[in-house]
C-alpha positions, 0 to 999 in steps of 0.5 A: 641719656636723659637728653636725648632719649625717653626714661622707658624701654621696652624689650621683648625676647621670644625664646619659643612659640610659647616663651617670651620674656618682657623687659621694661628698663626704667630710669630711676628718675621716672620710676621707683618701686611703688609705680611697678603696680600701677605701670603693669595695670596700665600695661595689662589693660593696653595689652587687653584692648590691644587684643581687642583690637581697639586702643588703651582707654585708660582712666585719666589721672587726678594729677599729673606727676608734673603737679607734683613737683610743683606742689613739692616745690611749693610745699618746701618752700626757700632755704633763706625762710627760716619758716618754711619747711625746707629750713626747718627740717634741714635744722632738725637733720643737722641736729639730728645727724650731727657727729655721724661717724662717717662710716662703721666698722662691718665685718668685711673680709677686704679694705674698701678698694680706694677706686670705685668698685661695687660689683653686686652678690645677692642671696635669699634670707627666709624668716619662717611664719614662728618667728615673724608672729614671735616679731609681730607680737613683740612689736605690738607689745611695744607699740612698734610696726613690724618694720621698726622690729627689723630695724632694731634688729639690724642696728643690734646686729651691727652693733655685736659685729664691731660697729659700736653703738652709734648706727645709722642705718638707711631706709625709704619712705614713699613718699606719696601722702595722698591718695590721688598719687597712689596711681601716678608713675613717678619718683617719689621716695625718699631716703631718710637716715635712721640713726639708732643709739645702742649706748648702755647695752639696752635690751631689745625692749628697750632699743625698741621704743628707742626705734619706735621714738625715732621713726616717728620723729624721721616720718615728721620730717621726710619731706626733705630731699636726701640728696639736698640733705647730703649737699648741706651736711657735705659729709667726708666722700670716698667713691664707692661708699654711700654718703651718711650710711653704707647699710639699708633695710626695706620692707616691702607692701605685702601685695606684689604687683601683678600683670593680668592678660589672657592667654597668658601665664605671667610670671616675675623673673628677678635680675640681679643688680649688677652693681651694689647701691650699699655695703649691705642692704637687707629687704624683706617681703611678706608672703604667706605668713612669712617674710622673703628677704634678700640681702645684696651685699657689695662683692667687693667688700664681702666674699659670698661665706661672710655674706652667708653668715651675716644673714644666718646672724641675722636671724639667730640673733632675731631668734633670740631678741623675740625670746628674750627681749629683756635680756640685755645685747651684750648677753645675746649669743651672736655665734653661730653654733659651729663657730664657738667650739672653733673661736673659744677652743685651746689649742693642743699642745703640739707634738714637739713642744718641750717639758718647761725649761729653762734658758740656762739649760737651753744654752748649756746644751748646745755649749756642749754640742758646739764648744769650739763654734763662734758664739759672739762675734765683735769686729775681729774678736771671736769667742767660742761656746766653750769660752763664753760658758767658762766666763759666764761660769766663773762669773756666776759662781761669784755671785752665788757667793755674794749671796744671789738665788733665784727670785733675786734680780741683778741689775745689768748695765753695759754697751754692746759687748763680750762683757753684757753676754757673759754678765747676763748669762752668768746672772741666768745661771745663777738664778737671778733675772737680770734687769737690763739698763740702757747705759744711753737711758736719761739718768732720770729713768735709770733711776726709776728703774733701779728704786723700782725693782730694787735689785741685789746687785748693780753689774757694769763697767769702769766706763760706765759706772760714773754714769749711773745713779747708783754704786755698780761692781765692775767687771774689771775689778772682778777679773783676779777673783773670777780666775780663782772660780770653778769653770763647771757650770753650778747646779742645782746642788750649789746654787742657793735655792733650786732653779726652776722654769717658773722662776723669773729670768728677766724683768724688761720695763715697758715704754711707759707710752700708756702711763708709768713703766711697768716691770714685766716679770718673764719666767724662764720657760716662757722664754725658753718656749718662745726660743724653741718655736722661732728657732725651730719653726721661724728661723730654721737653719737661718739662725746661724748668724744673726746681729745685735745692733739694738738695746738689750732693754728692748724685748725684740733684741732677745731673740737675736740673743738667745735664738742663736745661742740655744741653736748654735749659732753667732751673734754679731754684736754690732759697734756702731752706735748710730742706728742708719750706721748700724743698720748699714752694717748689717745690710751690707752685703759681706756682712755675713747674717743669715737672719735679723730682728728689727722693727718697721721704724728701721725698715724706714731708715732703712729704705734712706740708705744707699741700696745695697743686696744683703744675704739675709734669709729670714727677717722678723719685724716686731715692736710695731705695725708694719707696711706694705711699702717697709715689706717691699723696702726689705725685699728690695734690700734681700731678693731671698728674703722671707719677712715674718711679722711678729706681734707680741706684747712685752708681757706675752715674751716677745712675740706670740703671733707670725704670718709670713708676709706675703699679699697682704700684711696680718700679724698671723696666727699664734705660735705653737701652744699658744691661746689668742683669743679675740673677745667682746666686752663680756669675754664672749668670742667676737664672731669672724670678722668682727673686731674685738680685743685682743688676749693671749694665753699659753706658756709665753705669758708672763709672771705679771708686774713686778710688785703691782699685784693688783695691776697684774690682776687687772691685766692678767686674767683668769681664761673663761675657756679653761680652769686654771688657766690665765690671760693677758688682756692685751688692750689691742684690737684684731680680728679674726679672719675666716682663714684663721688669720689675725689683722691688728687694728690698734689700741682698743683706748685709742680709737679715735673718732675723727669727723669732717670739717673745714679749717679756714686758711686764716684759722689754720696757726690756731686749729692746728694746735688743737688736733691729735697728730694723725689729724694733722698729717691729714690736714696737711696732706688734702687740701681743698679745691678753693684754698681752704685745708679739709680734713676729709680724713676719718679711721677705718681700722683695716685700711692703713693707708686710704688713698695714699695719703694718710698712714695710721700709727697704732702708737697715736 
């Protein structure tokens, strides 16, 4: 208590007749790091003329710290000056910070705790003497100062960890400018904010004299305190997160401070801080042709191995920079050398995968295993493998003879019922992809879609034919000629062409959400594939029963369709036409389901119902970012339930990666055979923990978009990992975490980059308007002590919720 008590301490601990341990504990308001030196020679010769018997005679100061104040004081001069110091450097850190992000993305292993928690860890970097002369050299080169080459290295450091290329990164600076000071125990550093541009992948030269320029201009403009700088900028604060920067980096005078005496043999002990002042701080110390450092790092945020691991980066790419300074940073290697055969490897293929197939003969097989098993159930209508394969049969036979083969598409548009199974089947059987039209689509987009993919043929009913914008053969009119059919399923000896897995089995449009609908072309052995990991490894015995309540054109409904009908299993088709009814019914308790396929927008209509307890066993959540809070919705609904959250594009056939949710919510890891990667810019693997774009390879890939050629070879790539090979550019941001697991962060275009302001009450109708919708939220959901609305809200990818007030859409 500064009030009350003096800022200096003094302990001594005898451990033995000859072992004794000093602690003096200073505040930092009466101390900082330069007056360590002169406090220990002060010290050494007290303790000198005590041993002699006589008091400290020690030379009087020049200046007291006291006249410093008032010199710093004077010096600043009054904020109202425009002239004065004070103001004009205040004007130039405005400029100079203005638009800072609030906080980078670093390769943390957890969310920053939304209570304040910053336990220290520490551990040793060593840079040997080759590298720090290699360092020198280059920054001599440059005109630079050893200091300004470990900055830059730092800020390229962060830079191919995920932070993006605007860096600022917090030093000190002594702040004593002249001689008489050096000797005065003091506070007298500064923090100033050193904000490095990486924009347009520079080469370490050139983001060199970059440093260099930057410096200098911060050291013309140090005077200013940090802490009034904070005040003026009143940058958005969370507890536990230093304001303007979160990573440090200080390189300490070569000379340590020393405490001579005689009769003794002093030497430094190290105290580890007990608490982290930033996420990162690296500091450096040169001894013997060498640099010491430390790098402290905040526990909370960081395990020890990921610490570890960002120093071994540190020095490799440091390694690299000083031998290749005209190398552009994208081309420098930020892996360390076990890690690339780990990120870049493809998986074996597992040993129960399958040979290519496809889901006609996935679903003829187990007809034949289970004839007289309910296949769909409707309300109180049954229909048995045996029948439904009959029907499909004669259905398909039909359109053999109107001339369909595979590569052809048939367009399929019917409500849930008997009639959209036996349509769709008999399309696959045939040969041809089905194109799936929600008869609930506006006429508008069913248009679209049917001049878009140009289908051979139109199925519908007699119901919904007058809806649909063009001519459809019904059902009904078939039945007479459909009787007169074979019941056999047709081979290949009678279909029109071969069927084979790469042929198409369905086009499925995306949402359009990015830009115009895109026809998604998936093959009959990456559905087939998809169908036999989830029903083998996901599902299990709890593929028994599963519901179809939602639209057949949405690629989540597939896997209630063919998962039970290749497993032996019954879909329940769902009547209810509203989606909190249709759910009703399949959360019911006497439903019967033993396994559903939804999305977390209907776990949040979900949790709106009157509760119920539900049987379901397994849920599978796709399509969107799930909660915690949906999870806990589910488990409320379903005691026994196990969730697994998929992810999967459209173009990858429904899902590609599963985590069984548990403590934390992640999309997991790939599904058996499949490749995800997480790459950079230039297609190199991103390191652990550091966030990059998501891309997928394996037999769930699709064909690509139906007649873009061109889009289709932007998206889907040639893999740099094996020859022959494709992958997806998914347009999704992840990272990896060091158990393997992936944590989706959103789409890599929609980053967006949200800075603190105020919005006055009378400016509220106007400013609104103008904000994106995940602002607005914010906006509205943190208003300010003296009435004003603040937007303190900013994105950090891997915390969804941040105080639980704002919850990130990936869709924004």
């Amino acid at each position: 208590d500064l009030a009350q008590e003096l800022p200096l301490r003094a302990h001594l601990l005898r451990l033995g007749a000859d072992d004794q341990v000093l602690l003096l504990l200073v505040h930092h308001s009466a101390a900082d790091g330069g007056s360590v030196a002169p406090l220990l020679e002060d010290l050494g010769a007290a303790y000198r003329a005590r041993l002699s018997g006589r008091a400290p005679e020690l030379e009087p100061l020049a200046v007291q710290y006291a006249d410093y104040t008032l010199w710093q004081r004077q010096l600043l001069g009054e904020e109202s000056d425009p002239d004065s110091l004070l103001a004009r450097q205040l004007q130039h850190w405005r400029t100079q910070l203005r638009e800072l992000p609030v906080e980078i993305s670093l390769p943390t292993d957890r969310a920053r705790p939304l209570r304040a928690s910053c336990p220290a860890g520490s551990l040793q970097l060593h840079i040997p003497a080759a590298l720090l002369a290699a360092l020198t050299a280059r920054t001599r080169e440059a005109g630079a100062t050893l200091f300004m080459g470990l900055q830059a290295a730092l800020a390229a450091l962060l830079s191919r960890l995920g932070a993006g290329s605007d860096i600022p990164v917090g030093t000190v600076v002594a702040a004593r400018p002249q001689a008489c000071l050096d000797r005065l125990v003091g506070f007298f550093v500064n923090t100033l904010v050193l904000r490095h541009d990486l924009s347009g992948d520079p080469t370490f030269a050139t983001l060199l004299a970059r440093t260099l320029t930057l410096c200098l201009q911060a050291y013309t403009q140090q005077e200013l305190p940090f802490e009034r700088l904070v005040e003026s900028l009143d940058p958005p604060r969370a507890l536990g997160r230093q304001p303007l920067f979160q990573s440090m980096l200080v390189l300490n005078p070569e000379e340590p401070a020393h405490f001579h005496a005689p009769g003794l043999t002093p030497e430094p002990l190290a105290l580890p801080a007990a608490v982290a002042k930033f996420d990162l701080c690296f500091t450096f110390t040169p001894r013997a042709q060498q640099l010491e450092g430390l790098l402290e790092y905040n526990a909370a945020l960081f395990d020890p191995d990921t610490a570890a691991a960002l120093a071994a980066r540190f020095t490799h790419l440091l390694a690299q920079l000083c031998a290749q300074p005209q190398r552009p940073l994208s081309r420098l290697d930020i892996l360390l050398p076990h890690e690339r055969a780990r990120l870049a490897s493809r998986p074996e293929p597992t040993l129960q995968s399958a040979q290519p197939t496809t889901l006609v003969a996935l679903f003829e097989a187990q007809a034949a295993r289970s004839p007289q098993a309910t296949a769909l159930l409707y309300q109180s209508e049954h229909c048995s493998y045996a029948t439904l394969e009959r029907r499909a049969n004669q259905l398909a036979w039909h359109l053999i003879d109107c001339g369909i083969a595979p590569e052809d598409i048939v367009a399929l548009s019917f409500e849930r019922s008997f009639q959209m199974l036996i349509a769709l089947l008999a399309t696959l059987k045939a040969g041809a992809a089905y194109l799936p039209l929600d008869p609930q689509l506006p006429v508008e987009r069913l248009r679209f879609m049917l001049e878009d993919a140009r289908p051979r043929l139109l199925l519908s009913t007699r119901a919904l034919a007058p809806r649909l914008p063009q001519e459809a053969l019904c059902l009904e009119d078939l039945e007479p000629l459909l009787a007169a059919q074979p019941p056999t399923a047709p081979d290949n000896c009678w279909r029109n062409a071969p069927l084979l897995p790469a042929h198409p089995a369905y086009l499925i449009y995306t949402s359009g959400s990015s830009g115009t609908p895109k026809a998604v072309v998936i093959q009959h052995q990456s559905v087939a594939h998809y169908v036999e990991v989830v029903g083998r490894d996901v599902l299990g015995t709890a593929s028994a029963s599963m519901p179809l309540f939602t639209a057949v054109g949405f690629d989540l409904t597939l896997t209630t369709l063919f998962t039970p009908l290749c497993f032996g299993g019954t879909v329940h088709i769902v009547s209810d036409t509203g989606t909190e009814a249709a759910l009703r019914t399949v959360f019911a308790a006497d439903a019967g389901l033993t396994a559903v396929k939804l999305t977390p927008s209907h776990i949040s209509m979900l949790a709106s119902l009157a509760p119920t307890r539900s049987p379901i066993r397994v849920a599978i959540v796709g399509g969107e970012a799930l909660t915690d809070s949906q999870a806990r919705v589910l488990r409320e609904r379903c005691p026994d339930i196990r969730i697994v959250n998929e992810y999967g594009p459209t173009e990858t056939t429904i899902g590609s990666t599963a985590a069984i949710v548990d403590e934390a919510v992640t999309i997991g890891a790939p599904y058996p055979n499949t490749c995800v990667y997480v790459l950079d810019d230039t297609l190199q693997p991103c390191p652990t923990g550091a966030p990059g774009e998501l891309y997928i390879g394996g037999p769930g890939l699709a064909r690509g978009y139906h007649a873009r050629p061109g889009l289709t070879a932007a998206r889907f790539i040639a893999s740099p990992f094996a020859a022959g090979e494709r992958l997806y550019r998914t347009g999704d941001r992840a990272l990896r975490r060091r158990d393997g697991k992936l944590i989706f962060l959103g789409r890599a275009d929609e980053q967006l980059k949200i800075r603190g302001f105020r919005i006055e009450p009378g400016e509220i109708e106007t400013q609104l308007c103008r904000l994106p919708r995940i602002a607005q939220a914010a906006v509205r959901a943190l208003p300010g002590p003296t009435g004003e609305l603040r937007l303190a809200a900013y994105l950090v990818p891997r915390e969804p919720a941040l105080a639980g007030t704002l919850v990130l859409d990936h869709e924004v």
